[in-house]
C-alpha positions as CSV (number, residue, x, y, z in Angstrom):
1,X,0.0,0.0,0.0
2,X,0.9,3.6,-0.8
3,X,2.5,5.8,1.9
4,X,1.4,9.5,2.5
5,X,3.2,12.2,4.6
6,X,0.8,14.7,6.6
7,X,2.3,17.6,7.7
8,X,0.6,20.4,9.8
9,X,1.0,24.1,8.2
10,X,-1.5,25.8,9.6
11,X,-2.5,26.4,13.5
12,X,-5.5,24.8,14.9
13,X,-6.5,27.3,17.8
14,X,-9.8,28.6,15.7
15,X,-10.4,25.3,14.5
16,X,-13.5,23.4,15.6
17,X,-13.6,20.9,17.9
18,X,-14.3,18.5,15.4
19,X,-11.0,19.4,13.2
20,X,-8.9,19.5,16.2
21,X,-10.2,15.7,16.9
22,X,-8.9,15.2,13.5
23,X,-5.8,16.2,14.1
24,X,-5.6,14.2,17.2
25,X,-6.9,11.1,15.3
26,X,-3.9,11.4,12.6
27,X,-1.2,11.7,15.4
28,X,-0.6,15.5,14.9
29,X,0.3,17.3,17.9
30,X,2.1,20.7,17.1
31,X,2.7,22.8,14.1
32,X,4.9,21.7,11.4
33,X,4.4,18.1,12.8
34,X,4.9,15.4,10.1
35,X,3.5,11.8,9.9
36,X,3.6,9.1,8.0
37,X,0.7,6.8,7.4
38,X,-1.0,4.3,4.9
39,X,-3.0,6.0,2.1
40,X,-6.1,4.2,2.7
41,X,-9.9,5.7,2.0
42,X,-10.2,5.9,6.1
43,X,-7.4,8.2,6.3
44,X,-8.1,9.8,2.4
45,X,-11.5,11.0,4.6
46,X,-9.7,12.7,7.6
47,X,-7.7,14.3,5.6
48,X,-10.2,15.6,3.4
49,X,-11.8,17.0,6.6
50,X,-8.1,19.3,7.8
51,X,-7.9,19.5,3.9
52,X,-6.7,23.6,4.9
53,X,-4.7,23.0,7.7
54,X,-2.1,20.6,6.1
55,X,-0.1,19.6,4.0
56,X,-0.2,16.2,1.8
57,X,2.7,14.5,0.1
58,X,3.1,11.0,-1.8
59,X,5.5,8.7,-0.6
């Protein structure tokens, strides 16, 4: 399976509560924070939720 790596760009502090969940959900914590995950439609989804608050590159 593909690999995708999700990096925060943007703060979350006027985010709702359900973006910041997001966040949580893919493993970011801080600004600039990067991780690497499986690019499955589960995680395709979440993303597409935080679509404006980070950045997506292929593996």
């Amino acid at each position: 399976m593909a690999k995708i790596q999700i990096t925060q760009i943007k703060s979350r502090i006027n985010a709702p509560k359900v973006q910041k969940l997001t966040l949580d959900a893919l493993g970011i914590r801080k600004m600039n924070h990067s991780v690497i995950k499986e690019d499955t439609p589960d995680i395709m989804g979440m993303v597409k939720r935080v679509h404006h608050l980070v950045k997506v590159t292929k593996l």
